[in-house]
C-alpha positions in Angstrom: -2.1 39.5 5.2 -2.4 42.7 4.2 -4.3 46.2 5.7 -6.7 49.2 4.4 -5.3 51.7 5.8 -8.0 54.6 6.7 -5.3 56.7 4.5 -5.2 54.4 1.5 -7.2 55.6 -1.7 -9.6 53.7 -3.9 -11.5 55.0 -6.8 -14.7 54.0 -6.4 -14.8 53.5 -10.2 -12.2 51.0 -10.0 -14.6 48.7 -8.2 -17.3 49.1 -10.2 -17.7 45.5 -11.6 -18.7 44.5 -8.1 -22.0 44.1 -7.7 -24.8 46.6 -7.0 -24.7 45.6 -3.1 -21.8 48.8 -2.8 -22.7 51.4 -0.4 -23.7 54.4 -1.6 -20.7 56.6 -1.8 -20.5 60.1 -3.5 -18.6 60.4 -6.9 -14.9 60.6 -6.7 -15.0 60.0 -2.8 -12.0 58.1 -1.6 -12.9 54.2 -0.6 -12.1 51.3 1.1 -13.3 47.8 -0.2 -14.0 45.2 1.6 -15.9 41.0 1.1 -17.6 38.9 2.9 -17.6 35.2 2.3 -18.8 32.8 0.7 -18.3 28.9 1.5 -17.2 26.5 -1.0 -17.9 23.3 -0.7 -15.7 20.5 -1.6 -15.5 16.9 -1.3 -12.6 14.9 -1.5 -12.8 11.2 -3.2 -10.8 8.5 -2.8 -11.4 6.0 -5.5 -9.1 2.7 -5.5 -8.7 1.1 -9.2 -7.9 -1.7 -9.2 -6.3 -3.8 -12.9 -6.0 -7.1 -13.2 -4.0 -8.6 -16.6 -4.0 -12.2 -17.5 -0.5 -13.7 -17.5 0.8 -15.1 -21.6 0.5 -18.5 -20.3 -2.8 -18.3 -18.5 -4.3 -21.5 -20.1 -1.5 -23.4 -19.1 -1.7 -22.6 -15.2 -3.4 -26.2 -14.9 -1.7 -28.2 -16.4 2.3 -27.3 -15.0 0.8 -25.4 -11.5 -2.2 -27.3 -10.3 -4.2 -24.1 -10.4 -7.3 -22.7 -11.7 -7.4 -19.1 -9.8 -5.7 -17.0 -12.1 -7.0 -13.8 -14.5 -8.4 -14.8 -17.3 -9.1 -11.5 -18.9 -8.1 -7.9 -18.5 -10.4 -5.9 -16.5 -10.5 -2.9 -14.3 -12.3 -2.3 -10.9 -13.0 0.8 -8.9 -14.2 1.0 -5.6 -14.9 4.3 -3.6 -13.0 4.1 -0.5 -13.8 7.3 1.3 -15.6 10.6 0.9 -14.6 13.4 3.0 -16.4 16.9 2.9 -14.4 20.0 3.3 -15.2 23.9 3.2 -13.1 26.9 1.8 -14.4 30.5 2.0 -14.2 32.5 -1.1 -14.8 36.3 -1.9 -18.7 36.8 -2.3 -18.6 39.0 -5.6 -22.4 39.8 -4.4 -21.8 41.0 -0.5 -18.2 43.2 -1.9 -19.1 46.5 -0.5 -17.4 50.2 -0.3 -16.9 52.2 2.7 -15.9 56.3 2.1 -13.6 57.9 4.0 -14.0 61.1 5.6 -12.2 63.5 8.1 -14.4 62.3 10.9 -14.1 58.4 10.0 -13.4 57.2 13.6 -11.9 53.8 12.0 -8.4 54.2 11.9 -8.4 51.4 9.6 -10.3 47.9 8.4 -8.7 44.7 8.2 -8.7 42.2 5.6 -7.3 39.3 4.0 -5.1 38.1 1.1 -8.8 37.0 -0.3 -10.1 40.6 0.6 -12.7 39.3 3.3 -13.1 41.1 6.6 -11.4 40.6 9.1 -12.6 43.6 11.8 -11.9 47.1 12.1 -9.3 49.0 14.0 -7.7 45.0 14.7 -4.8 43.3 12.9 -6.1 41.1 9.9 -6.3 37.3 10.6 -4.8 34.6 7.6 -7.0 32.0 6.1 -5.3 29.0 5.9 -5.5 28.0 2.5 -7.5 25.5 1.5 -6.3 23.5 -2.1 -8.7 22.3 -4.1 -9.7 20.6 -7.2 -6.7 18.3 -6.9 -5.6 14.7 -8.5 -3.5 12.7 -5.9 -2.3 9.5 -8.1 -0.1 6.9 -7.1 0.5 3.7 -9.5 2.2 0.3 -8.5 3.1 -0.9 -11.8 5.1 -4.4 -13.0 7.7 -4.1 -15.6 8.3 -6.8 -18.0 11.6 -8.8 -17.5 12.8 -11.5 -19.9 11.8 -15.1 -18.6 14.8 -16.9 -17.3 14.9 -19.5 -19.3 17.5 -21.7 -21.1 18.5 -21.6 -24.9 15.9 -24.9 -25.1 12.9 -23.1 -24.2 13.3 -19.7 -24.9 14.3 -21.2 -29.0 11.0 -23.1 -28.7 8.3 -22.7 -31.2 5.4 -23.1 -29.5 3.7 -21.3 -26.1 3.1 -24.9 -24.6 7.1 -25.3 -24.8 8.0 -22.2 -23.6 5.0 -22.4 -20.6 6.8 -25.9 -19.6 10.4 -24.5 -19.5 9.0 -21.9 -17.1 7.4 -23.2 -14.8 10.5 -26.0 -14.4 12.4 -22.7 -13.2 9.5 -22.0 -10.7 9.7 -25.2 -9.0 13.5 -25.0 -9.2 13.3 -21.8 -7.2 11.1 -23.3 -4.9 13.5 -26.3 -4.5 16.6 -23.4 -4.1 14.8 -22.3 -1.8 13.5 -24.9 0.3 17.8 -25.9 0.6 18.2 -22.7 1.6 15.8 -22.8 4.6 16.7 -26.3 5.6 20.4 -25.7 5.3 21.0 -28.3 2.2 23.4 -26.4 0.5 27.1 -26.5 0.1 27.7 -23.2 1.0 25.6 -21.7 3.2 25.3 -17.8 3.6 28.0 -16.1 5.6 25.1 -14.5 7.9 21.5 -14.3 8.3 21.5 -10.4 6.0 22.9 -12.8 3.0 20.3 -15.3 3.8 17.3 -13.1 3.5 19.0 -11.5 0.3 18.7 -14.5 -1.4 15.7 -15.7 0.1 14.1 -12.6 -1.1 15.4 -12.7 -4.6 14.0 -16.4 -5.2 10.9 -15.4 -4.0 10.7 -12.1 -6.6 12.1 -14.4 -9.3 9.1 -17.0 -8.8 6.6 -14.0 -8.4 7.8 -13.1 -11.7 7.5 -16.3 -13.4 3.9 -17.1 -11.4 2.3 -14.2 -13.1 3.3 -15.6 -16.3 0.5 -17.9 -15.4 -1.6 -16.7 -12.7 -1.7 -12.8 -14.1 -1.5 -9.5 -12.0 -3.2 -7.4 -9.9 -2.0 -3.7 -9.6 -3.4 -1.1 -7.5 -3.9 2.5 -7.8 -5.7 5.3 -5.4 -6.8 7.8 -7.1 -8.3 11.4 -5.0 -10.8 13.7 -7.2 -11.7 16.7 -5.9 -15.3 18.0 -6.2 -16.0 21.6 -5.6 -19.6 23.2 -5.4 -21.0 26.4 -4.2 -24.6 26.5 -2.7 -26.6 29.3 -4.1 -29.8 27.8 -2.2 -31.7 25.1 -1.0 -30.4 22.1 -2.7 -32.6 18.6 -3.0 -31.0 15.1 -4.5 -29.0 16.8 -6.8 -26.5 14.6 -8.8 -23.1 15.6 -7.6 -21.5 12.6 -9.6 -22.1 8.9 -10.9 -19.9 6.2 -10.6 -19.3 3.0 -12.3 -16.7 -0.1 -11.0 -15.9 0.1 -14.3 -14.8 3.9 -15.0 -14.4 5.4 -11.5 -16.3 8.8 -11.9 -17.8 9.9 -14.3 -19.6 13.0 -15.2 -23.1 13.7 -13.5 -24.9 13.1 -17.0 -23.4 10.0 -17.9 -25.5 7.2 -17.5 -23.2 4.2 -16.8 -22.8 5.5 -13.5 -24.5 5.3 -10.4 -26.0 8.7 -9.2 -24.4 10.1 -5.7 -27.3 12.7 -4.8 -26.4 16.0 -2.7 -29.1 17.4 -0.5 -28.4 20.9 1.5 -31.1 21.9 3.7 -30.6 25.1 5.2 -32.1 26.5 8.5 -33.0 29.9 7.3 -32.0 31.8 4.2 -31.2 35.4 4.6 -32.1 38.8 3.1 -30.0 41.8 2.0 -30.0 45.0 3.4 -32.7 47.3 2.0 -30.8 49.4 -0.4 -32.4 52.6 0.9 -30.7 52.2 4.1 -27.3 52.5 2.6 -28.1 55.8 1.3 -28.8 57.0 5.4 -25.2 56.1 7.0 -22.0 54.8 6.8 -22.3 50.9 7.5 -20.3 47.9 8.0 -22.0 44.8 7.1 -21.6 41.7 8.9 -23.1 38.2 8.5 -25.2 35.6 10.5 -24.3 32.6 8.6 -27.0 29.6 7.5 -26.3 26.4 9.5 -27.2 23.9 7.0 -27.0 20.1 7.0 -25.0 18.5 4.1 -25.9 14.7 2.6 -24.7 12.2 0.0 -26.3 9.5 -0.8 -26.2 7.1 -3.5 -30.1 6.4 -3.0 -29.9 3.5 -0.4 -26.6 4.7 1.8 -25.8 7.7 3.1 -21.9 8.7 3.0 -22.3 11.7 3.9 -24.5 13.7 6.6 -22.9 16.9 8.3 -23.5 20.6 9.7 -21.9 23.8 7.7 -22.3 26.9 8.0 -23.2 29.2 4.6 -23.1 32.7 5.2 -24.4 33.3 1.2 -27.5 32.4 3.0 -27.4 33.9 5.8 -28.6 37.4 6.7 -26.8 40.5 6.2 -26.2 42.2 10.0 -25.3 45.6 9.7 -22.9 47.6 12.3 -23.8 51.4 12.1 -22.0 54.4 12.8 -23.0 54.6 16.2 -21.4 51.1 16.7 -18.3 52.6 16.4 -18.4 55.9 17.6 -14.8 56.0 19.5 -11.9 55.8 17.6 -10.3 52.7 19.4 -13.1 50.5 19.6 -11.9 47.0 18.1 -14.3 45.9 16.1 -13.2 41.1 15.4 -15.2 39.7 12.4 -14.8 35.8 11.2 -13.1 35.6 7.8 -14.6 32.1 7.3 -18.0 33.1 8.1 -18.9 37.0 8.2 -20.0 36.5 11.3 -19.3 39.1 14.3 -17.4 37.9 16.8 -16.7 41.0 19.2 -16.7 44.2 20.1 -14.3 45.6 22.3 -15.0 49.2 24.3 -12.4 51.2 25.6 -12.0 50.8 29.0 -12.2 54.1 31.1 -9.7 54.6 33.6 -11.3 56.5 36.9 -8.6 59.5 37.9 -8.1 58.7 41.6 -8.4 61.7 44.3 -5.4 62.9 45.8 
C-alpha cells in the first residue's frame, strides 16, 4: 500500500506519457496521479495429456498372457478437464489522470494502490490481492526403465521371442509368490502383517514392471494454461483458442484445432468526460462499471457463461469540488472496479445548553 500525500510533489511533466485524459493542470503545478481500472480477463485451463507407449514385447502379449488389450502404438491424448474464468484489475493507461494541489485543496490526501488505482480520498488505501497470471502448472508421472529380471538364459538370448518367454515365466512366478504368500504356503512366513504388505507390495511392482513389457503404459499429465485478455469492446465469437486431442492448445490460427469462441456482451458502454469540463474545476473521476456477460463455447457446448463487471466500458462519473468541500469528508472508491462506494459527511456535534 502506499499514500499521495496532499504534500508529495509530482511534475506534471513526468506523467506526460499518460494519455490525454489528464486534467488540465497549469505548467509546473505540483500533482498527484492517480488510475482507475481496468479488468483483465483470464481463464484458467486445465488440460489432461494423456501418453500411452507400447511395451518391447507387445506382439507377444498373446501368446505368453492370454491378452489382446495392450498399446500398440505410441500416441498422445488431451482432454480439457475444466475452464475456470477469473478477473484481475490493471492500471487503465487511458483513465490515469492528474490532480493539482493548491493551498485551499480540502483533500488532505488520496489513496492508492501498489498498482496506482484509487482507492478514495482522505481514507487509508485498500490492497489488491494479487492475482497471478499467465502461469504453467505441470505435473508428470513418468516410468523409468529398470533391467528385466531375468536369468543368464534369457537375458543371453538372441532373439525377442526368447527374451518375451523368459519374462513373462517371472510374471507368473510372482504371481505364484504371491499367491503362497496370501494363502500362507511358505516356509517362512512374515514376522507381522507390515512385512507382509512389504512384500506383497513389491511383487505386485515387479509384475507391473514386467506386464508393461507386454501390455505398454499409460502416463498422465495435467497441464494448466493460462489465457489472459482485455475487452476493449463488444466482443462476438471471437477465437480465444483451438484445441486438438492431439496437441492440447494450440494457437487461435492453427487449424488442427477446434475453435473455443468468446463472446462479451456488455450492458452499456460508457463515455469519457467532455474535455472541456476539466478545464472548469478540480475533479475526481470515478467509474460506473459495464456488467457484461462472458461465454465460451466451442460451437455446440457452452463452458462458459458468467457476469463481470468492466469498468473500461463503463462511464466515467465525476466527483466535483463541491463534493468535497470539508476537509474531513472520506471520500471510499473500489480498486477493482472505479466504482464509488461512499461518502462519508462529518457529523455535527450540537453544543448542549447549560
Amino acid at each position: 500500500m502506499k499514500y499521495l500525500f496532499s504534500i508529495s510533489i509530482f511534475l506534471f511533466a513526468a506523467f506526460g506519457l499518460y494519455s490525454q485524459q489528464s486534467l488540465f493542470i497549469p505548467e509546473n503545478s505540483p500533482v498527484l496521479v492517480y488510475s482507475l481500472p481496468k479488468t483483465e480477463v483470464l481463464f484458467d485451463i486445465t488440460v489432461e495429456k494423456t501418453e500411452q507407449q507400447p511395451g518391447v514385447y507387445y506382439q507377444y502379449s498373446e501368446k505368453f498372457l492370454a491378452t489382446k488389450d495392450v498399446v500398440k502404438e505410441s500416441k498422445s491424448i488431451y482432454t480439457i478437464t475444466s475452464i475456470v474464468l477469473r478477473t484481475n484489475p490493471v492500471r487503465d493507461n487511458s483513465r490515469t489522470y492528474s490532480l493539482p494541489l493548491t493551498g485551499t485543496s480540502p483533500l488532505n490526501y488520496v489513496a492508492v494502490n501498489s498498482a496506482g488505482l484509487l482507492c478514495g480520498m482522505n481514507v487509508p488505501s485498500i490492497e489488491i490481492q494479487k492475482l497471478i497470471g499467465n502461469t504453467a502448472n505441470l505435473s508428470n508421472i513418468k516410468t523409468r526403465g529398470n533391467l528385466i529380471p531375468l536369468t543368464e538364459e534369457y537375458m543371453l538370448a538372441a532373439s525377442p521371442a526368447k527374451m518375451a518367454e523368459g519374462a513373462a515365466k517371472q510374471i507368473y512366478r510372482l504371481r505364484e509368490s504371491r499367491l503362497n504368500l496370501l494363502s500362507g504356503e511358505v516356509e517362512k512366513m512374515p514376522s507381522d502383517g507390515k512385512s507382509l504388505e512389504t512384500m506383497l507390495t513389491t511383487l505386485d511392482n515387479e509384475e507391473q514392471k514386467l506386464t508393461q513389457l507386454f501390455t505398454g503404459s499409460v502416463n498422465t499429465q495435467i497441464q494448466t494454461v493460462t489465457i489472459k485478455y482485455i475487452p476493449t469492446q463488444r466482443v462476438s465469437g471471437k477465437v480465444i483458442f483451438r484445441f486438438s486431442t492431439l496437441k492440447g492448445i494450440v494457437a487461435d490460427d492453427d487449424l488442427s484445432g477446434i475453435p473455443y469462441y468468446l463472446s462479451i456482451e456488455p450492458a452499456i458502454i460508457g463515455s469519457e468526460v467532455d474535455p472541456k469540463s476539466k478545464k472548469r474545476e478540480t475533479v475526481i473521476n470515478t467509474v460506473l462499471p459495464a456488467d457484461a456477460r462472458v461465454t465460451i463455447s466451442d460451437g455446440q457446448t457452452t463452458v462458459i457463461d458468467s457476469e463481470i463487471q468492466l469498468p473500461q466500458l463503463g462511464v466515467l462519473i465525476p466527483i466535483t469540488a463541491d463534493i468535497y468541500n470539508q476537509t474531513d469528508i472520506k471520500i471510499f472508491v473500489n480498486p477493482f472496479t472505479g466504482q464509488l462506494q461512499k461518502i462519508e459527511k462529518p457529523q455535527t456535534i450540537e453544543k448542549k445548553g447549560k
